[in-house]
Residue, then its C-alpha position, 0 to 999 in steps of 0.5 A: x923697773x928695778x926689782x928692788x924698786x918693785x919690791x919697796x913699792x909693794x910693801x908700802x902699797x901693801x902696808x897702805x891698804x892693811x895686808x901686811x898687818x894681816x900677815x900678807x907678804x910680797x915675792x917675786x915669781x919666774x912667771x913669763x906670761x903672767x905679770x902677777x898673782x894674789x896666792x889666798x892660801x900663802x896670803x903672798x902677792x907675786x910679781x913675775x920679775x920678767x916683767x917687772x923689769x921689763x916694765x915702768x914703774x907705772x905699769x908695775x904700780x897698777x899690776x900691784x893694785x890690781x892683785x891688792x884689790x883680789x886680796x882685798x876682796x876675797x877668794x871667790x871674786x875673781x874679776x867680777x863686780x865686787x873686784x872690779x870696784x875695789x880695784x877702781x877705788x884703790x887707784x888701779x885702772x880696773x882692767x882684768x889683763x895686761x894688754x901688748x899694747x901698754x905692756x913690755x911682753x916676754x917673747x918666747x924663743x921658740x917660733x912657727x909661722x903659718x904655711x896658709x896664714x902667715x900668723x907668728x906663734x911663740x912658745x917657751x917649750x918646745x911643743x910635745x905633740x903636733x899642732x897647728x894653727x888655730x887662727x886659721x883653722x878651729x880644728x887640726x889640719x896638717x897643711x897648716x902644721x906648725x914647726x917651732x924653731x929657735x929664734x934670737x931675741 
């Protein structure tokens, strides 16, 4: 979805259900994991527009919902009950995440594989410190050491 599509679709979702009367605003964020965030403090709502573009317009409609519900609700509620109904009686599906499955994902750039496993892991950052794979292993262990490299996208 374009972000100036995104953009005009917020605003009219939030004029719709009353933030902007109350002073809310709307931006767009660098966020690679996240797709959006409701910031109570700044009264804004933000949409990473990584995944804004990647992303369709339905996909993008829901994440807007979903953080209007947060907004709607109140600091303290999280992904609870009270959450979850404002979110289901505003038209958003409900859902506390995003999941590979029906979302476009940022990949990082970065990449190990597992010498025991075989399991992909990705980063943004090149780790500062030694790690190794987790889906194998719940502690550290040095046979299944992970080396990051640079792959293309």
């Amino acid at each position: 979805m374009l972000l100036s599509e995104a953009k005009t679709l917020a605003n009219k979702l939030m004029t719709q259900h009353g933030l902007i009367e109350k002073g809310w605003k709307f931006q767009f964020d660098n966020a690679k994991r996240r797709f959006g965030c409701c910031h109570y403090g700044t009264r804004t709502i933000s949409l990473s527009k990584y995944l804004v573009e990647l992303n369709t317009e339905a996909r993008v409609q829901n994440t807007i919902l979903h953080e209007i519900a947060h907004a709607l609700v109140g600091h303290g509620h999280g992904h609870d009950w009270t959450w979850k109904r404002m979110a289901l009686a505003i038209g958003c599906d409900g859902n506390r995440c995003y999941s590979e499955k029906n979302t476009n994902v940022v990949r990082g750039n970065l990449e190990a594989v597992c010498p025991k496993c075989g399991h992909v892991h990705r980063k943004f950052k090149q780790p500062k410190r030694e790690s190794s794979c987790g889906k194998c292993s719940n502690t550290f262990d040095r046979e299944r050491l992970l080396i990051f490299k640079k792959v293309q996208k």
